[in-house]
C-alpha positions as CSV (number, residue, x, y, z in Angstrom):
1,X,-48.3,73.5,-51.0
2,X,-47.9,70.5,-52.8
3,X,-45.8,67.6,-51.6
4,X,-42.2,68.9,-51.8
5,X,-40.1,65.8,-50.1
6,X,-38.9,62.3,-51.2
7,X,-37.6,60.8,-48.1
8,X,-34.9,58.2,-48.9
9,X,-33.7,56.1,-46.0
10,X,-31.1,53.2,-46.4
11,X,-31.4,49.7,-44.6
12,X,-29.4,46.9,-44.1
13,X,-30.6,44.7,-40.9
14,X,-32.2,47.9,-40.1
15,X,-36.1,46.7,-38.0
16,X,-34.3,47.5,-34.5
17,X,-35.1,51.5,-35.2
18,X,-37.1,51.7,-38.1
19,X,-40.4,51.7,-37.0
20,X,-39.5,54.8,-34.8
21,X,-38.0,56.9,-37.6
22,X,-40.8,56.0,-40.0
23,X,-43.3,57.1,-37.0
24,X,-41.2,60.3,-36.6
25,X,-41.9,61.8,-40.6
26,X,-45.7,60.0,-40.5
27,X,-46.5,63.5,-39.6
28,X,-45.6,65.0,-42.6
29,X,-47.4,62.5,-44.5
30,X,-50.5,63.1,-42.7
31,X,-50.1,66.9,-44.2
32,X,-49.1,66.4,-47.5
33,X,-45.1,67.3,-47.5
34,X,-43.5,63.9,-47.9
35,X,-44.9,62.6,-51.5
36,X,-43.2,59.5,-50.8
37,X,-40.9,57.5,-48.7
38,X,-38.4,55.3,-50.3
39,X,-36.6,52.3,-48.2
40,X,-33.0,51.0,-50.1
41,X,-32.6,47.9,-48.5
42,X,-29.3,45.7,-48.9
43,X,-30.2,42.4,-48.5
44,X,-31.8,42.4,-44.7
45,X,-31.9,39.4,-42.9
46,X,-34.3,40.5,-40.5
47,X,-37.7,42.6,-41.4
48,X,-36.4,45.6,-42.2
49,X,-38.4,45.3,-45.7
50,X,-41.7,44.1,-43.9
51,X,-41.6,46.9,-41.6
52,X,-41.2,49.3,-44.5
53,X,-44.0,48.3,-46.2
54,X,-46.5,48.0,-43.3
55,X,-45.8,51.9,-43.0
56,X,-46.5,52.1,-46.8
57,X,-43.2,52.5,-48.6
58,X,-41.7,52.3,-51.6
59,X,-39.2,49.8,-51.5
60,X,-36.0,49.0,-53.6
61,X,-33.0,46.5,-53.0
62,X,-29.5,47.2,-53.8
63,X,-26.2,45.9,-53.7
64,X,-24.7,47.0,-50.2
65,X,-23.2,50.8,-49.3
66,X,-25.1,53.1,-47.9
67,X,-23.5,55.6,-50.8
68,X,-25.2,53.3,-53.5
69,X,-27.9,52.6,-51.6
70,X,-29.0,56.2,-50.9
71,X,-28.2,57.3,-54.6
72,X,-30.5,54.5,-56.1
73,X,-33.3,55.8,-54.3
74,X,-32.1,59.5,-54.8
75,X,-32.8,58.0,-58.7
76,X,-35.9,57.0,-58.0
77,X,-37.4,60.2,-56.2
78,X,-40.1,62.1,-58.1
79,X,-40.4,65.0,-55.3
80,X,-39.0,68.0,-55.9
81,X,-36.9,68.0,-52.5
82,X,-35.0,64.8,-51.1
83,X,-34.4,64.2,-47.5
84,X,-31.8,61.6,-46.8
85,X,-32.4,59.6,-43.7
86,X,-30.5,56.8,-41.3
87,X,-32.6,54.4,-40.1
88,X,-32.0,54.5,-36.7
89,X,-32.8,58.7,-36.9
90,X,-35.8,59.8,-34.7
91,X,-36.8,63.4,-35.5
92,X,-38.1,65.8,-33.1
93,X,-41.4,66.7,-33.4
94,X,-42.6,69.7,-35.2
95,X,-39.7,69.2,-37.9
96,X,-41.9,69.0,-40.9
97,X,-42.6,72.9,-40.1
98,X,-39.3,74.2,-40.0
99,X,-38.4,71.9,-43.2
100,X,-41.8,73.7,-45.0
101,X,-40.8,77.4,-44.1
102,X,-37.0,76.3,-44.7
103,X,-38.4,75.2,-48.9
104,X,-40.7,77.9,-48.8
105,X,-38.4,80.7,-48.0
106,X,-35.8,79.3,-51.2
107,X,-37.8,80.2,-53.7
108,X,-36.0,80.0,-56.9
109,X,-33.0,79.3,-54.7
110,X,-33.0,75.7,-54.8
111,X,-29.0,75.4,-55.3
112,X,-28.7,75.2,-50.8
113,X,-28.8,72.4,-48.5
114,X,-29.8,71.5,-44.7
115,X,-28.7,69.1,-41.9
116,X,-30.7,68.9,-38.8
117,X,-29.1,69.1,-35.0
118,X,-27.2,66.0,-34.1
119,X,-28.7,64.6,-30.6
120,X,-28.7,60.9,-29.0
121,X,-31.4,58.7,-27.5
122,X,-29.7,58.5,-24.2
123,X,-29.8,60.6,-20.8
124,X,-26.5,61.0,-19.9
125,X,-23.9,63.7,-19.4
126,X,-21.9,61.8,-21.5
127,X,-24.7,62.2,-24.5
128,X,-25.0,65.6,-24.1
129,X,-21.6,66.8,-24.0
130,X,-21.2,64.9,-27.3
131,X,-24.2,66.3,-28.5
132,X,-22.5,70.0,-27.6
133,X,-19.1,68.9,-29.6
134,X,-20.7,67.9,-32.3
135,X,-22.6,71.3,-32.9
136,X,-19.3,73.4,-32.0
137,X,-18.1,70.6,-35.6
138,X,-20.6,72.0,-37.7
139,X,-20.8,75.4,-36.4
140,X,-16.7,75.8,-36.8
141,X,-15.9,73.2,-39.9
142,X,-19.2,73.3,-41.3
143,X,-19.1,68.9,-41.1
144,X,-22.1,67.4,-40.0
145,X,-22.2,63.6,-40.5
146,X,-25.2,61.7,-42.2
147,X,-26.8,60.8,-38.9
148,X,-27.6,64.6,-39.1
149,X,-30.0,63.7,-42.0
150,X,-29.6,66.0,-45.4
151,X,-31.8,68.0,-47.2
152,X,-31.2,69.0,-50.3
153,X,-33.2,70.0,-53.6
154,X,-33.3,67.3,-56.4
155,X,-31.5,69.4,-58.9
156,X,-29.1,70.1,-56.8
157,X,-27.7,67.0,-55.7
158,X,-28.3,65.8,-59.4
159,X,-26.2,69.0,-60.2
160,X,-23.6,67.5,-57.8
161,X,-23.8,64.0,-59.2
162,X,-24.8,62.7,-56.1
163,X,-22.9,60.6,-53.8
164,X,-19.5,59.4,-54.4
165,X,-19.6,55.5,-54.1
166,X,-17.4,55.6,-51.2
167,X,-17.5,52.6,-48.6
168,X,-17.7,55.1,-46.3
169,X,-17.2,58.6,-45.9
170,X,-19.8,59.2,-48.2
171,X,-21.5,61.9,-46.6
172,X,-18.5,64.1,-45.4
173,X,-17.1,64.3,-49.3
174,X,-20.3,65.1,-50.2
175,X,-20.9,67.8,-47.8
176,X,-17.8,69.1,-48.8
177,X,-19.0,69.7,-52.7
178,X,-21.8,71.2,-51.0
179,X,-19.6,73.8,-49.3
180,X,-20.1,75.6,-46.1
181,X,-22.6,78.8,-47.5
182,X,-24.4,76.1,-48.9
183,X,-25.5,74.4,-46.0
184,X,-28.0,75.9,-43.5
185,X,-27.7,74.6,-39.9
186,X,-31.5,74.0,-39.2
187,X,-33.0,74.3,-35.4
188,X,-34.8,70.4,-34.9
189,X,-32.6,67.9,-34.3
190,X,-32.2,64.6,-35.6
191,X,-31.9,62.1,-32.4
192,X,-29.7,58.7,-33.2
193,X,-29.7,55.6,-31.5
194,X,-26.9,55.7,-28.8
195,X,-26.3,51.9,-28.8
196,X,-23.2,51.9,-30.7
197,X,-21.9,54.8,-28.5
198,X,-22.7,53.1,-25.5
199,X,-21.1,49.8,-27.3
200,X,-17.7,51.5,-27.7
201,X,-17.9,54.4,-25.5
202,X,-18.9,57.8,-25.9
203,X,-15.6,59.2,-26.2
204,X,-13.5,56.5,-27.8
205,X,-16.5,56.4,-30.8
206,X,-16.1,59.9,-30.7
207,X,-12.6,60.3,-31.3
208,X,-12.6,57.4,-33.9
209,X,-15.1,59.1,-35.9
210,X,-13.1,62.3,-36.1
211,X,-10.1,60.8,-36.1
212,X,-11.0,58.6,-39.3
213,X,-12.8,62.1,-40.7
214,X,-9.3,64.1,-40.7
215,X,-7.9,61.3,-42.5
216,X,-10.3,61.5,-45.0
217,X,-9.3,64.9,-45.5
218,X,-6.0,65.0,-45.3
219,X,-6.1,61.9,-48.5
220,X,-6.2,59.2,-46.9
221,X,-8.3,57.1,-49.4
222,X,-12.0,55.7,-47.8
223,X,-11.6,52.6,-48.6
224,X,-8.5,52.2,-46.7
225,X,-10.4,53.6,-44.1
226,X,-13.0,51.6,-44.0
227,X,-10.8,48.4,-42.9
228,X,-10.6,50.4,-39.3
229,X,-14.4,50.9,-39.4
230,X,-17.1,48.8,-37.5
231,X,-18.8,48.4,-41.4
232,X,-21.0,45.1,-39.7
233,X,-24.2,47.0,-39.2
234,X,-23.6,49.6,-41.8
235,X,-25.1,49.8,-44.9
């Protein structure tokens, strides 16, 4: 198979976890499935750039927003597939298999999306309830969030127009365009840091996050929104 995947990951002050999500898709590089790999980087003032190109990425700056970010390098892509990436996203080994069989078995059925399990870096109780609330979200609401990665076909999202530039919130509307039979659940998960959880608190992130999510669809506007959001080591 030829390489299928444009991997497009957002940065902004990003070198605390980069290095261990570009290790985690080096695999697929190895085999030929990722063409390329394509770092958006809003002004870092750390080495999130340097880092990026010591693992031998394509690198582009753009004004900050992980929304704009994500759809400048969604512009630049040349793969057939994109695979949209936060930078502090570890996935599981073996993913690059279930991704090939998931693009193989399309065929001409490119219009259809993925999102990987959500799961945290941590070993508590705490982590792994979460982790199971956050599945019974996407198996019940069909919502994953964009630490769940997203896979999607190029003409697709281009067919969608992309992201909305949204300050944040950005990955729930556009999930939502998607629609729930358009969006496959797939088996590997997609492991976040846990720092800002353990920051804030498991459950007091947890609830903001939702809480600031049923906003969002009730019409409460995102960028209102985003004055109640920690938006300091976002993109």
């Amino acid at each position: 198979m030829d390489p299928m995947l444009s991997v497009i990951i957002p940065t902004r002050n990003a070198e605390r976890g980069l290095s261990a999500c570009l290790d985690s898709i080096h695999p697929a590089r190895q085999d030929g499935l990722i063409e390329e790999v394509i770092v958006v980087d809003a002004d870092s003032a750390d080495a999130s750039i340097a880092v990026a190109e010591r693992h031998g990425c394509v690198t582009l700056s753009s004004p900050a927003g992980r929304a704009r970010q994500m759809h400048a390098g969604a512009n630049r892509a040349d793969a057939p597939w994109l695979l949209f990436l936060h930078a502090d996203v570890v996935l599981e080994s073996g993913w690059e298999k279930e991704v090939r069989e998931f693009i193989r078995h399309r065929g001409a059925n490119t219009h259809i999306a993925a999102v990987f399990r959500f799961a945290l870096q941590h070993t508590s109780k705490k982590a792994r309830a979460l982790e199971q609330i956050v599945s019974l979200r996407c198996r019940w609401l069909a919502l994953p969030y964009g630490d769940q990665g997203l896979l999607i076909s190029a003409d697709f999202y281009r067919s969608l127009d992309g992201f909305a530039i949204l300050p944040l919130m950005e990955d729930v509307e556009l999930v939502r365009r998607i629609g729930r039979k358009r969006l496959a659940l797939l088996r590997s998960r997609a492991c976040s840091d846990a720092v800002r959880y353990q920051s804030d608190g498991f459950l007091a992130r947890a609830t903001r996050n939702i809480t600031l999510t049923s906003l969002f669809l009730l019409g409460v506007p995102a960028e209102r929104l985003a004055n109640f959001y920690d938006t300091k080591s976002k993109p």
